[in-house]
C-alpha positions as CSV (number, residue, x, y, z in Angstrom):
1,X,11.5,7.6,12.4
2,X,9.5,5.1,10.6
3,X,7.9,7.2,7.6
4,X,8.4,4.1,4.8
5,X,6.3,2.3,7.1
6,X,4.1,5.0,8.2
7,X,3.3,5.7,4.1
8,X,2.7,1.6,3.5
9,X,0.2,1.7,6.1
10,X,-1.5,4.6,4.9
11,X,-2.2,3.6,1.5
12,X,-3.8,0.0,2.7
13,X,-6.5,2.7,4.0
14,X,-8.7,2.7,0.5
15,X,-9.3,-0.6,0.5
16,X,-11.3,-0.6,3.9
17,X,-13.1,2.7,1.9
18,X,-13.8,0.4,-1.0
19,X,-15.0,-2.1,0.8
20,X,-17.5,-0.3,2.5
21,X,-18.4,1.6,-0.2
22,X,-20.0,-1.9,-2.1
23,X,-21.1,-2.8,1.1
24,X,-23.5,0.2,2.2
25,X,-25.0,0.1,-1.6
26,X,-27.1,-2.7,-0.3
27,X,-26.6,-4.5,-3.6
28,X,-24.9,-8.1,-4.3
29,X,-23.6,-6.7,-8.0
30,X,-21.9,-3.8,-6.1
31,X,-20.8,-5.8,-3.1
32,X,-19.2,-8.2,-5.6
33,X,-17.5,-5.5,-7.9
34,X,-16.0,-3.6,-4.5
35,X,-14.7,-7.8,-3.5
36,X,-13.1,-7.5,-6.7
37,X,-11.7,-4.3,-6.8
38,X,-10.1,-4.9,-2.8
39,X,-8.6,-8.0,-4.6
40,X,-7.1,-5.8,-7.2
41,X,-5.9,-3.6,-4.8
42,X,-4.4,-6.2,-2.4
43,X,-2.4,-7.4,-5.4
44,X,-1.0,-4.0,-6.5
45,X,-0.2,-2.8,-3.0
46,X,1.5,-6.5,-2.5
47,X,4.2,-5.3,-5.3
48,X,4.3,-1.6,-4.1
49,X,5.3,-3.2,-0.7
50,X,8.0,-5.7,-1.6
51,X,9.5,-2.7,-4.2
52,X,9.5,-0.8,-1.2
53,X,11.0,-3.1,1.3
54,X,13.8,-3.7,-1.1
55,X,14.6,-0.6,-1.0
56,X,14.5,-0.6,2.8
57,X,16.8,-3.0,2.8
58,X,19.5,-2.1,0.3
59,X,19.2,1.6,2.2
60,X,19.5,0.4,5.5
61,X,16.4,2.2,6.9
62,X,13.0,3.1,7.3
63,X,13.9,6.7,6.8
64,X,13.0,8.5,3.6
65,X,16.2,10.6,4.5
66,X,18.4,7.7,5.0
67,X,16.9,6.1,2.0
68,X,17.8,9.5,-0.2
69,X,20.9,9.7,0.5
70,X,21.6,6.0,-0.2
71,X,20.9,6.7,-3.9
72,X,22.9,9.5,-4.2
73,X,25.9,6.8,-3.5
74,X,24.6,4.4,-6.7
């Protein structure tokens, strides 16, 4: 029922990965290039998500179906 916000959620998932990653190399270069590389992934996902909920909004729905078929009509 809620797959656009099922597939938002599961893309913020790498950034946890990322994070760790810099973290369990037990170095403060790599621990500082993984801060920086969340950051640019925060910012990208940001835009992904407001694209995304504008599309949710113009279709009406948090169904990939729903939001299908709402093109089609354009």
């Amino acid at each position: 029922m809620f797959g656009g916000l099922f597939f938002l959620c599961c893309t913020g998932f790498g950034v946890y990965i990322l994070m760790g990653r810099g973290w369990a190399s037990n170095s403060n270069y790599a621990l500082l290039g993984a801060t920086r590389g969340v950051a640019q992934t925060i910012s990208y996902e940001v835009r992904l998500a407001l694209i995304f909920l504008s599309l949710i909004v113009m279709g009406g729905s948090f169904q990939f179906k729903a939001l299908f078929a709402s093109q089609t009509l354009i």
